[in-house]
matplotlib code that plots the C-alpha trace (Angstrom):
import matplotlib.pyplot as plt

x = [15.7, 18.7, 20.9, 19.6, 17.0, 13.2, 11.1, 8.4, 6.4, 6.3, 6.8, 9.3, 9.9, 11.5, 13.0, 14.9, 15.6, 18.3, 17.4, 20.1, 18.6, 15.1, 16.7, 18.2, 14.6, 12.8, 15.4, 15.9, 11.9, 11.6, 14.0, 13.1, 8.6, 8.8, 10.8, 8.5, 8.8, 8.5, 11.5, 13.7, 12.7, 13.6, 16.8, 18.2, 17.3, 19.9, 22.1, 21.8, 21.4, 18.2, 15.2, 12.5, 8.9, 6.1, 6.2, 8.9, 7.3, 4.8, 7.0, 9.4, 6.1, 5.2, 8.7, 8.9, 5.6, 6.9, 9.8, 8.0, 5.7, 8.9, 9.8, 6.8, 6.9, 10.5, 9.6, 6.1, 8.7, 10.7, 8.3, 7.0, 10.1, 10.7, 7.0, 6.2, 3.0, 0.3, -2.4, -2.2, 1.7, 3.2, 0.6, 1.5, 5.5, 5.9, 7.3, 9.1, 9.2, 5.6, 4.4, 6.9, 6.2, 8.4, 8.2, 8.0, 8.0, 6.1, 2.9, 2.0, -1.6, -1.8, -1.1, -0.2, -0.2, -1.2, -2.3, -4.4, -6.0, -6.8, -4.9, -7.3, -3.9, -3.5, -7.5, -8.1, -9.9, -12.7, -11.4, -15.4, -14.4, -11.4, -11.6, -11.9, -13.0, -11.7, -9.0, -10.0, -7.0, -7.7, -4.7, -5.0, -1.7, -2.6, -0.7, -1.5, -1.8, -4.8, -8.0, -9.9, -13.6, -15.4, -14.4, -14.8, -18.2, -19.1, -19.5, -21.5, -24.6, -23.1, -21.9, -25.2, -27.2, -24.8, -25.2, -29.2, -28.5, -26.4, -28.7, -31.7, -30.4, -29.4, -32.8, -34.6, -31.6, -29.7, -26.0, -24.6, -20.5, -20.1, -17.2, -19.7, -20.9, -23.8, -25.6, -27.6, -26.1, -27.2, -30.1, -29.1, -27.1, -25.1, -24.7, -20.8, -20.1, -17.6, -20.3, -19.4, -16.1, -17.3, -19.3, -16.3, -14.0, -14.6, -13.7, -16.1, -19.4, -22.3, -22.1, -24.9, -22.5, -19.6, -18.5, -16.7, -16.1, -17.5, -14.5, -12.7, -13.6, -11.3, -11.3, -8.3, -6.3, -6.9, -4.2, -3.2, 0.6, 2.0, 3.9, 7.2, 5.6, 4.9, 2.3, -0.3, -3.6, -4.5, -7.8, -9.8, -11.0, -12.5, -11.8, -14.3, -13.0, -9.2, -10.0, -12.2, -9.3, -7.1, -9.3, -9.6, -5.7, -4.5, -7.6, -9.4, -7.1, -5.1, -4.4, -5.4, -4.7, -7.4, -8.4, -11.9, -13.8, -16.6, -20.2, -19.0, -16.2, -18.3, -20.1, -16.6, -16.3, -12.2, -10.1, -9.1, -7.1, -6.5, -3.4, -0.8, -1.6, -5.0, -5.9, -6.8, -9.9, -11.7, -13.7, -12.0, -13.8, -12.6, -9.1, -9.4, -11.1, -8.6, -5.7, -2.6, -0.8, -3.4, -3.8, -2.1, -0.6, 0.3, 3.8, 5.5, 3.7, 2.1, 0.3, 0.7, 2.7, 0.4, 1.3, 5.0, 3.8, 1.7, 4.0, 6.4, 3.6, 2.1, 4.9, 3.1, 0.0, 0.8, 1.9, -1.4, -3.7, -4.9, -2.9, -5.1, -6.6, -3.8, -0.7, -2.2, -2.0, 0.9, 3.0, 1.4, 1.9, 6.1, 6.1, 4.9, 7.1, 10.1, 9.5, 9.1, 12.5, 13.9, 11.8, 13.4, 16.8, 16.2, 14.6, 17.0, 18.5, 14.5, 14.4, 17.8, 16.3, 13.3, 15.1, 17.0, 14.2, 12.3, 15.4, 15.7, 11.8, 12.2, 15.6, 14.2, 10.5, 11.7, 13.8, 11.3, 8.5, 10.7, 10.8, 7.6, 6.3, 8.8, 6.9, 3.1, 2.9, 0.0, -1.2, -2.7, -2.4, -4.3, -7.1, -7.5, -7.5, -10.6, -12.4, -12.0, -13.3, -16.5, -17.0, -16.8, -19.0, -21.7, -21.3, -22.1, -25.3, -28.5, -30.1, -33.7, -34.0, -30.3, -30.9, -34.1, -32.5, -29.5, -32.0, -33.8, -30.4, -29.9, -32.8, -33.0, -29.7, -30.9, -33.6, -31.7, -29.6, -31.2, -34.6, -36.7, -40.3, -39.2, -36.6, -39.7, -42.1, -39.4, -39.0, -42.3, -42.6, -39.8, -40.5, -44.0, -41.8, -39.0, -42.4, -40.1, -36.5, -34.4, -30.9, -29.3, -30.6, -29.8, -26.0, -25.7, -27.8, -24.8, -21.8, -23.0, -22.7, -18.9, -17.8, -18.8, -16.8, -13.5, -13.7, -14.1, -11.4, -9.0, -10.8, -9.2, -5.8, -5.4, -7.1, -4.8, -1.7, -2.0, -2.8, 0.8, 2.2, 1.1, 2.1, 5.3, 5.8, 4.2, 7.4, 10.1, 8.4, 8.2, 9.9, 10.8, 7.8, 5.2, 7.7, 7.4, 3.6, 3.0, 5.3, 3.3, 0.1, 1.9, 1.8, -1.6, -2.2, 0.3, -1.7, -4.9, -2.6, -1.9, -5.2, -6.9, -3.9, -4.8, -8.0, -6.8, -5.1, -2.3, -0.2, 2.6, 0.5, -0.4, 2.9, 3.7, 0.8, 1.8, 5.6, 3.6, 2.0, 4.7, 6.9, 4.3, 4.4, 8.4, 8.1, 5.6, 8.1, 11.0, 9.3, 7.9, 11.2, 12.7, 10.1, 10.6, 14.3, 14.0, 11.4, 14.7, 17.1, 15.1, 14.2, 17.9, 18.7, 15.8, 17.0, 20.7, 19.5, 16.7, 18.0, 21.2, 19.3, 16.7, 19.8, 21.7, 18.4, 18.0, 21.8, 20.6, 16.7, 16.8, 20.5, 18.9, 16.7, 19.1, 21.2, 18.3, 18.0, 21.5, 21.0, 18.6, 20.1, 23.4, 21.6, 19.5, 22.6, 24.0, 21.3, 20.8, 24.7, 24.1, 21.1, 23.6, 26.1, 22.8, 21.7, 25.1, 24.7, 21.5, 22.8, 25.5, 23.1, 22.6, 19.0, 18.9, 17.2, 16.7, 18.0, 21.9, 23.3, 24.5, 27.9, 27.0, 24.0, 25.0, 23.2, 26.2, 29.7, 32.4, 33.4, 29.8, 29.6, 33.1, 31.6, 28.8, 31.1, 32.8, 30.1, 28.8, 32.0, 32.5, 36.1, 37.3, 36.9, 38.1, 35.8, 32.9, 33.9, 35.1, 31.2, 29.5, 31.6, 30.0, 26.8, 27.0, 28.6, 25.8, 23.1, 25.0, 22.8, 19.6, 21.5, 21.8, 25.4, 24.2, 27.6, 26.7, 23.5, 25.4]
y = [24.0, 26.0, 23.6, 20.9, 19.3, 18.6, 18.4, 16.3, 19.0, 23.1, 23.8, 22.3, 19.6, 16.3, 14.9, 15.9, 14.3, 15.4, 16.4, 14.3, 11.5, 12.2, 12.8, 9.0, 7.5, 9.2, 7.9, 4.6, 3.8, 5.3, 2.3, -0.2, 0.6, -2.2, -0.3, 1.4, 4.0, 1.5, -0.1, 3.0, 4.0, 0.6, 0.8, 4.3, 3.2, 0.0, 2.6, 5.2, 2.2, 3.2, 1.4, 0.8, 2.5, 2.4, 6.3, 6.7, 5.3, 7.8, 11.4, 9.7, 10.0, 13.6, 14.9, 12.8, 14.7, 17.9, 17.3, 16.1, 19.3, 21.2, 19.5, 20.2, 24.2, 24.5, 22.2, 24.3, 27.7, 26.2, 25.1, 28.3, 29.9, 27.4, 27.6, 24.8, 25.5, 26.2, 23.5, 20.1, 20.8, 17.7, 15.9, 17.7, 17.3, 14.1, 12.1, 14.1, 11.3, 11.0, 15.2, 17.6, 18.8, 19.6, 21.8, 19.5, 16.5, 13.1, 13.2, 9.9, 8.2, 8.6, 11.4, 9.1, 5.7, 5.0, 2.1, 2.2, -0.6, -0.8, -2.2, -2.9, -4.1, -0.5, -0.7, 1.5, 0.0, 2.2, 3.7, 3.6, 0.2, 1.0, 1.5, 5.4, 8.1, 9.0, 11.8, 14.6, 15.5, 18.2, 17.2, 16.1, 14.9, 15.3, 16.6, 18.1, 14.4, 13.2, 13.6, 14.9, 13.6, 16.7, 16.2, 12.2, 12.9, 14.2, 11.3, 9.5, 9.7, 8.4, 5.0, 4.4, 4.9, 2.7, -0.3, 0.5, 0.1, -3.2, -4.6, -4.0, -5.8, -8.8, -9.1, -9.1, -11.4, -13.8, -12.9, -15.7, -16.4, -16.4, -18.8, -21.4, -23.9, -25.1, -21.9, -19.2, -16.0, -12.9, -11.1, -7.6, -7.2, -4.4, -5.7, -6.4, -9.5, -7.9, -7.9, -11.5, -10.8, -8.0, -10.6, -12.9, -9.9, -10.0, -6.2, -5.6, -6.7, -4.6, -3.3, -5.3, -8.5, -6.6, -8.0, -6.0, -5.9, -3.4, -2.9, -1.0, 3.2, 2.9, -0.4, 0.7, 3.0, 3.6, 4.9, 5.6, 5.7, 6.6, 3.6, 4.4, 4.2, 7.5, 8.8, 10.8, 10.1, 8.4, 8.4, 5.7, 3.5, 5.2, 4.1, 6.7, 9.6, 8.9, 8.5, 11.4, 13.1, 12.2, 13.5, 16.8, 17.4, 15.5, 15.7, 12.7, 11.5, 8.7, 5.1, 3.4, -0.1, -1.7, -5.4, -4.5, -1.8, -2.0, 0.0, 2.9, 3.5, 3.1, 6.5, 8.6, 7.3, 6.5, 4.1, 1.8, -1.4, -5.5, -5.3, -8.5, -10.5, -10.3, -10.8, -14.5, -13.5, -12.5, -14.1, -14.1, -11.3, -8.8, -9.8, -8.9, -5.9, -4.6, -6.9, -4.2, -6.4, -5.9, -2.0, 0.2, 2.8, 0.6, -0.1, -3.2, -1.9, -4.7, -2.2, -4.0, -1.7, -1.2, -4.3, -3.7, -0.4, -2.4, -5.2, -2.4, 0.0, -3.4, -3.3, -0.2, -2.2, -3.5, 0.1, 1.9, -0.2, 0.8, 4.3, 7.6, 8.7, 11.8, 9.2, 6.6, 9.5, 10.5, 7.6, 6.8, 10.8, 9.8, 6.3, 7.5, 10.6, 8.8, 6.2, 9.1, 10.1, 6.6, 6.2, 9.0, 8.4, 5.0, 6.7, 6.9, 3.1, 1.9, 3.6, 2.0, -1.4, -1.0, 0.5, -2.8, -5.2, -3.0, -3.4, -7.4, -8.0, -6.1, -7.8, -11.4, -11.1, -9.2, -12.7, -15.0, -13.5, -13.3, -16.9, -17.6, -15.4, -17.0, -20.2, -19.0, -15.3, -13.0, -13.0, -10.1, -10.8, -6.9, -7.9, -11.8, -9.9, -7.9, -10.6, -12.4, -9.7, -9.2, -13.1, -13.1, -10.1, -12.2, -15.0, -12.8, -11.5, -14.2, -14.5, -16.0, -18.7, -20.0, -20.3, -22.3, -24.5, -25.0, -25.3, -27.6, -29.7, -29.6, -30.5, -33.8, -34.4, -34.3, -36.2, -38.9, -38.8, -38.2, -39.5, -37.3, -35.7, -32.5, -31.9, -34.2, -31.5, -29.1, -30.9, -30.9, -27.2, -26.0, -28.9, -26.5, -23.5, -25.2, -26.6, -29.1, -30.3, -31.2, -33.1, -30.3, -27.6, -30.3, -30.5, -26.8, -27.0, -29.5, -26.9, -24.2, -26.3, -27.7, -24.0, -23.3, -26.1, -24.8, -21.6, -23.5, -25.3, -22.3, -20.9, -24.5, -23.9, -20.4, -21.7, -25.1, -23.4, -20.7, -22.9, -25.0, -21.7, -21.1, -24.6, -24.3, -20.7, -22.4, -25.4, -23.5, -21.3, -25.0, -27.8, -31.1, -32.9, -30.6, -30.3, -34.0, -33.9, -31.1, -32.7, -35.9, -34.1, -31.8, -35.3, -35.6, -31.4, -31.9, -34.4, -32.6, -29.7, -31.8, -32.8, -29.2, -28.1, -30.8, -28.9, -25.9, -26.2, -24.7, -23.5, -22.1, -19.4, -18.3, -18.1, -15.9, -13.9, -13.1, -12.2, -10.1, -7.7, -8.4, -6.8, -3.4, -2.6, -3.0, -0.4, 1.6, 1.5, 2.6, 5.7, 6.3, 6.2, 8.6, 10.8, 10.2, 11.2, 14.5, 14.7, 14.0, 15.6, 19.1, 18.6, 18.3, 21.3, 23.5, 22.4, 23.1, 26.6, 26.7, 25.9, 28.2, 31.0, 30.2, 29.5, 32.6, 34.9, 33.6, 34.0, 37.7, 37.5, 34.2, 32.3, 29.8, 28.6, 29.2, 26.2, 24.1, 24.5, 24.0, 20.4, 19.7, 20.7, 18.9, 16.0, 16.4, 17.5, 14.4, 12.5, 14.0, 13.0, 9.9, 10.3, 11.3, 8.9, 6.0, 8.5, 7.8, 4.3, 4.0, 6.3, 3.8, 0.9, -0.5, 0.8, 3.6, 6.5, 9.1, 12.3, 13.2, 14.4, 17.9, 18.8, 22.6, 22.5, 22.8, 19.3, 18.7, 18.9, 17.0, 16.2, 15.7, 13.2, 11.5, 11.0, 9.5, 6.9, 6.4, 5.5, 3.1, 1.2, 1.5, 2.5, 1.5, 1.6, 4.9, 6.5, 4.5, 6.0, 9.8, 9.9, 8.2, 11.0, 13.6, 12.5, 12.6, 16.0, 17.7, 16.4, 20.0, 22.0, 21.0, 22.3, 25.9, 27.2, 28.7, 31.0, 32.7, 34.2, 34.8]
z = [29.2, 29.6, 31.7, 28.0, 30.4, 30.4, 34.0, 34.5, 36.2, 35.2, 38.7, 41.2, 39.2, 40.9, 38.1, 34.5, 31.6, 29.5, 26.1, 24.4, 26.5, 24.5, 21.4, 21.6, 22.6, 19.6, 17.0, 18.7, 19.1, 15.2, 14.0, 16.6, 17.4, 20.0, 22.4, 24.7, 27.2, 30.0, 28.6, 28.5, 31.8, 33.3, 31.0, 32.7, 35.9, 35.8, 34.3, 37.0, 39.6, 40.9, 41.9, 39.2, 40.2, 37.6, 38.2, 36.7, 33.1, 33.7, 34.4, 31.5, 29.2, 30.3, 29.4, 26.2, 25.1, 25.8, 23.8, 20.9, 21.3, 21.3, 17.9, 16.3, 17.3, 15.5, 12.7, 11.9, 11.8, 9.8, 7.3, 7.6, 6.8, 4.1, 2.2, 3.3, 5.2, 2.2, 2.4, 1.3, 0.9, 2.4, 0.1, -2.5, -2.2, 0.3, -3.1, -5.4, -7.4, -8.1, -7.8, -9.1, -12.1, -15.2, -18.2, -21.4, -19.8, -21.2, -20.2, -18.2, -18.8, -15.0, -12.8, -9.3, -8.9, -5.1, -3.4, -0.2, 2.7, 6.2, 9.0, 12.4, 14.2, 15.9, 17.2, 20.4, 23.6, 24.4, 28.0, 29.5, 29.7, 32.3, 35.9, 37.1, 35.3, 31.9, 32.1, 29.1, 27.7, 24.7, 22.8, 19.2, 18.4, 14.3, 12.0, 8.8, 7.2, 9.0, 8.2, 10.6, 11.9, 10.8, 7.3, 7.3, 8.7, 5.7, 4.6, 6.6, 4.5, 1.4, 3.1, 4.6, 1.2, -0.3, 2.3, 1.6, -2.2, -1.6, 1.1, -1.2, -4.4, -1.8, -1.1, -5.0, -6.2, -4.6, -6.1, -7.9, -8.9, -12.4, -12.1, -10.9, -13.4, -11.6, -10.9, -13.4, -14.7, -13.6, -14.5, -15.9, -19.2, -17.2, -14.2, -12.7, -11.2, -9.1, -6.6, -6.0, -4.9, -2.7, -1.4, -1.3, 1.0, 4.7, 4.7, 2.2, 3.7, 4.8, 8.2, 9.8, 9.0, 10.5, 14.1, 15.7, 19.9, 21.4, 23.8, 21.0, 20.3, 17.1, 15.1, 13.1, 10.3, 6.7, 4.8, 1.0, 0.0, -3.6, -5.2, -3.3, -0.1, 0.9, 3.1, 1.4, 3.8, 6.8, 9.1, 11.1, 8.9, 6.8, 3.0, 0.9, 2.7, 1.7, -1.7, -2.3, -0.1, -3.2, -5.7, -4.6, -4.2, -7.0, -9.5, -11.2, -13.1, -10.6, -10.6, -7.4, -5.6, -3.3, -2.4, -3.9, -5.2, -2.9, -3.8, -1.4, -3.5, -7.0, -7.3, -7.3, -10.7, -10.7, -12.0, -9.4, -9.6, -7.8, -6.4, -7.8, -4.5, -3.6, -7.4, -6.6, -4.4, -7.6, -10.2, -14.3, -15.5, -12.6, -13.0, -16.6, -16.3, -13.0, -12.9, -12.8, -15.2, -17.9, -17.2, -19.5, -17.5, -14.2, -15.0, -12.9, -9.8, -7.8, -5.6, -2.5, -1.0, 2.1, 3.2, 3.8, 5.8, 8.1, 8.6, 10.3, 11.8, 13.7, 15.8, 17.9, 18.2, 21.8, 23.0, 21.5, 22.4, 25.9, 25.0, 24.8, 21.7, 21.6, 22.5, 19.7, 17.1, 18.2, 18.0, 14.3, 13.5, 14.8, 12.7, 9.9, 9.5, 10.2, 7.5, 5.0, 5.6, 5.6, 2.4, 0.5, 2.0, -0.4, -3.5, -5.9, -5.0, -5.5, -8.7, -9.8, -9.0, -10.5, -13.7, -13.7, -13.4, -16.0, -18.5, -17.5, -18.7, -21.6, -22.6, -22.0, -23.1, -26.3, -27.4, -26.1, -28.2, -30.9, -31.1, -30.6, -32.9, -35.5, -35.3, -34.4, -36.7, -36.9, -32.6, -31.6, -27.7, -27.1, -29.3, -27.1, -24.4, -25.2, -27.1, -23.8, -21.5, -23.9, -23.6, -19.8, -20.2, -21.9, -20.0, -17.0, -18.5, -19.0, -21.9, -21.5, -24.5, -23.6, -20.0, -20.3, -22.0, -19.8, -17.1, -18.6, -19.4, -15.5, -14.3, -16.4, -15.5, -11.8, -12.3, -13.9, -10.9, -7.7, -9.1, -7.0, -7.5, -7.2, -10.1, -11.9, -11.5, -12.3, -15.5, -16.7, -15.7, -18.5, -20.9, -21.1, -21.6, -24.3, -25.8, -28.1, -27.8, -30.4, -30.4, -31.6, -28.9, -26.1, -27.6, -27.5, -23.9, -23.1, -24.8, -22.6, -19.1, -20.5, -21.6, -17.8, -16.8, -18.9, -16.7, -13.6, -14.1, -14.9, -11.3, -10.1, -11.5, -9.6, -6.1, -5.8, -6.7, -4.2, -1.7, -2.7, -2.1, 0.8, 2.2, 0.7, 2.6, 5.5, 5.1, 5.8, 8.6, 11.1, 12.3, 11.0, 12.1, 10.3, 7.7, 6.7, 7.1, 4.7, 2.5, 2.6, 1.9, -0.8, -3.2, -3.0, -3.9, -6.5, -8.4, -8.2, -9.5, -12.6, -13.2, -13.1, -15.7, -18.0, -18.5, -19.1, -22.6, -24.9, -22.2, -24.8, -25.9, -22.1, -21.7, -24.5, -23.6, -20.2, -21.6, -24.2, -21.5, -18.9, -22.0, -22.4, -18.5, -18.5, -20.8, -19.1, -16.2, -17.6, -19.1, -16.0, -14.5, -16.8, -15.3, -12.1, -12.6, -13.7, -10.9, -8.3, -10.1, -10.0, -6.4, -5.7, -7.2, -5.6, -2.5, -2.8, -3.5, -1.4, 2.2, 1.9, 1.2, 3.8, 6.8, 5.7, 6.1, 9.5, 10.7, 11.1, 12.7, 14.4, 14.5, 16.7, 14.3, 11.6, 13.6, 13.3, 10.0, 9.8, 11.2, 9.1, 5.6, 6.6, 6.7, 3.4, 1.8, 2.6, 1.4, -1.8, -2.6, -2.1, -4.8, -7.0, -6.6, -7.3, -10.2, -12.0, -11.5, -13.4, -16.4, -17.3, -17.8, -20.8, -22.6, -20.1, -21.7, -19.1, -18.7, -18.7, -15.8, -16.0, -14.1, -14.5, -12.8, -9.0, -8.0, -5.2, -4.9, -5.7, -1.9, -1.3, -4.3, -2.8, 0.5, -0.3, -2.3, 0.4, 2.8, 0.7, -0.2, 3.9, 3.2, 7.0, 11.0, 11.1, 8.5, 10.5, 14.2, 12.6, 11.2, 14.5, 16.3, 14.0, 14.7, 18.7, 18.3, 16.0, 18.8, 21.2, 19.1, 21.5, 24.2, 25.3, 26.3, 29.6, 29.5, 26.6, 28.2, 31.5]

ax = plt.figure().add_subplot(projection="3d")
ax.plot(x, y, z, "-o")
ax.set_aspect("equal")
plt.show()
């Protein structure tokens, strides 16, 4: 360590690895997860001109872990040194954004908004299934983010007596859609049809329709991320403890995103939401009830940001997969704290998108309900909405002298059509029942069945134009061949399209609808916003006054982990200027009503402020090369100057 080197072996090591070397494979696999160790060993030995050997991969690995070990040793003093090491703390302070806390400030309907879903591309191969005998290695690799198996396992009996719960209503009643025309409503006047789209979510199913190989130990992750995408849980698939993880740090009163709210999650008794994609997998009344564009308090967030976190996490699936259980968490533990940082290095320009497509809504929904209102007065969109939700409500819930009507309706209908015995007898059965039939109750009978058809059809509407979306997506993705084909079979979609919509009528006020609440969650957002601001503003300044204080107390009892520190504030200071420089941005739009920035509050420097400006203009080559030059000069700091201890 003193000549800036890492052996492979404690004693008489044969080979070294620079720890600059190291340092350049951890940030180059952060940005690029597909690069493995295999690859950078075969890299330096075409630089070095030496002969590849699988060995090699395998000392390159050992060293690497020591110098991640290493990492983690300074980082826990400095944290320590910092405050940073109470419990829950990087839970409690990952955002800024979302969990500091002002004096006076509004007070949001919701404390956090977070979103969570699994991802079963990082699964684990169970290693009995390997030749040789499994190597125990006692290393966790967890950080204080994870959850760990003792407290998951707490929960074990809760998911099981849920299944039993589920399982047992399967068997008393079959469970019917409620978007279905053809089929009768459900029993109890409480009873959710959500259950339908439980049933409808492969994810969701009870575990003895679960197939899952039995080569894998761990099937997958489970994490939950606040709205800007940062890390606040993560386990093995295991969605009940993550939530009631949240619960206890952050309280009851949070906002949360999943594809369903399956019977395990049901007795924690939180709000939870469908995120803006997966919407379409659910029946009318669930997207009424859960949809986040209909949820006061949401804002614009489409709670699907999960999805953008696995699409860049799968890149470590073919690396983990036959890894060990420490190496698996390890390289999650590395991803994931990487794209925290990159994720608040882009805060402040997320917020200044988000306050301009806020503004845009509210600026163009404002004059388009203006006219309509001009021409169609006195809507109360709010008040539609509920009376909509208590008539899917009812419609869910079976009232005895309707239904045998209806069934009755049916089964002549049937009869009439097939001509069998059996809807005959069926017939005759409820004719007894209905005793007499008049005109008028086989009209209403007849209302009851078209009514069901209306809702059908909007069902309809929402299926055949994802499915156009997804073979227009599809269309730009292949070649020319399968592009003509799906534009051949596009024609045919399109028409049924256009029929569907036909049945669904007075599109101009569905329109003005959707502005009208598209309009109260722009506004949701930008007072959120103004929040979340503050929230970056005051974290800016306890930093600048923070870290100083924390470097020049360590100059004196430990000046090598004062230069660490060093490192790392020089960094964050840049960082925060360039928050700055964004934050002055979004106080000279138009409608911006945050708070004013305040030159005598030391937020950052003038020079600071001027750098960052000139980074992002990208001023010129020689700016570029000066700061890349910088950069390869702060990475000395990891190595000792053997002189000075001589």
């Amino acid at each position: 360590m003193h000549y800036g080197c890492i052996g492979c072996s404690p004693i008489r090591p044969s080979i070294a690895i620079t720890i600059r070397t190291l340092a350049e494979y951890q940030q180059t696999h952060c940005v690029c997860p597909h690069l493995s160790i295999h690859a950078e060993a075969k890299k330096l030995c075409h630089l070095h001109n030496v002969y590849h050997h699988c060995y090699l991969a395998t000392q390159y690995r050992i060293t690497y872990d020591v110098y991640l070990e290493v990492l983690r040793h300074i980082d826990l003093k400095i944290d320590t040194h910092l405050g940073h090491d109470t419990p829950h703390w990087r839970m409690l302070n990952s955002c800024p954004a979302c969990q500091y806390q002002l004096q006076d400030e509004p007070v949001l309907k919701f404390s956090i908004l977070c979103t969570c879903d699994g991802n079963n591309s990082v699964k684990l191969v169970d290693p009995v299934i390997h030749r040789g005998n499994k190597r125990l290695d006692p290393r966790s690799g967890l950080s204080s983010i994870w959850l760990t198996e003792e407290y998951i396992d707490g929960f074990k009996d809760k998911v099981q007596s849920a299944c039993t719960r589920q399982a047992k209503d399967n068997n008393q009643q079959h469970i019917q859609d409620p978007d279905d025309p053809q089929v009768d409503e459900l029993d109890s006047p409480d009873a959710e049809p959500s259950n339908v789209c439980i049933d409808r979510w492969r994810n969701a199913a009870p575990e003895s329709h679960k197939k899952m190989f039995a080569i894998f130990k761990k099937s997958g992750i489970f994490i939950t991320i606040c709205q800007h995408g940062f890390l606040l849980t993560i386990c093995d698939m295991y969605p009940i403890a993550s939530i009631k993880k949240l619960m206890d740090v952050f309280g009851l009163n949070i906002l949360y995103g999943y594809d369903i709210k399956s019977d395990d999650v049901k007795w924690l008794n939180i709000q939870g939401i469908v995120p803006t994609f997966h919407r379409h997998a659910h029946n009318q009344l669930c997207q009424v009830q859960h949809h986040s564009k209909y949820m006061v308090g949401a804002g614009k967030e489409d709670f699907e940001t999960c999805e953008h976190m696995f699409s860049e996490s799968n890149a470590l699936a073919a690396q983990m997969r036959n890894a060990t259980e420490f190496h698996r968490h390890q390289a999650l533990d590395e991803h994931f704290r990487f794209a925290d940082m990159d994720k608040y290095a882009g805060l402040s320009n997320f917020i200044h998108q988000n306050y301009i497509q806020a503004l845009s809504i509210i600026n163009a929904s404002t004059i388009f309900l203006s006219n309509f209102q001009a021409s169609t007065p006195d809507i109360d969109f709010a008040a539609d909405l509920e009376d909509e939700c208590v008539c899917l409500q009812a419609l869910a819930c079976k009232k005895h002298e309707n239904s045998v009507e209806v069934d009755y309706v049916k089964a002549l209908i049937d009869l009439e059509d097939t001509q069998l015995d059996v809807s005959a007898k069926d017939a005759g059965h409820l004719d007894q029942k209905l005793e007499i039939v008049e005109d008028y109750e086989w009209q209403m009978a007849q209302s009851r069945i078209t009514h069901r058809l209306y809702y059908k059809a909007v069902s309809d509407v929402e299926c055949l134009v994802v499915m156009r979306l997804l073979e227009l997506t599809k269309m730009k993705m292949n070649g020319y061949k399968l592009h003509t084909q799906i534009s051949s079979a596009l024609k045919t979609c399109a028409t049924a399209i256009w029929s569907a919509i036909q049945r669904y009528n007075n599109p101009s006020y569905h329109n003005a609808s959707a502005q009208y609440f598209e309009l109260q969650r722009a506004k949701e957002e930008v007072q959120c916003l103004d929040v979340e601001i503050g929230h970056l503003l005051t974290k800016i300044r306890d930093d600048r006054l923070k870290y100083p204080a924390t470097i020049k107390k360590l100059e004196e009892s430990n000046p090598f982990l004062s230069g660490e520190l060093t490192q790392h504030w020089q960094y964050l200071k840049f960082v925060n200027a360039r928050h700055l420089w964004c934050f002055r941005k979004t106080c000279s739009l138009p409608g911006y009503s945050g708070p004013i920035y305040d030159s005598a509050i030391p937020f950052a420097s003038e020079v600071e402020l001027q750098n960052a400006v000139e980074s992002d203009e990208e001023c010129g080559d020689t700016d570029e090369l000066e700061q890349v030059q910088d950069y390869i000069d702060s990475l000395d700091h990891h190595i000792t100057d053997t002189n000075t201890h001589e």
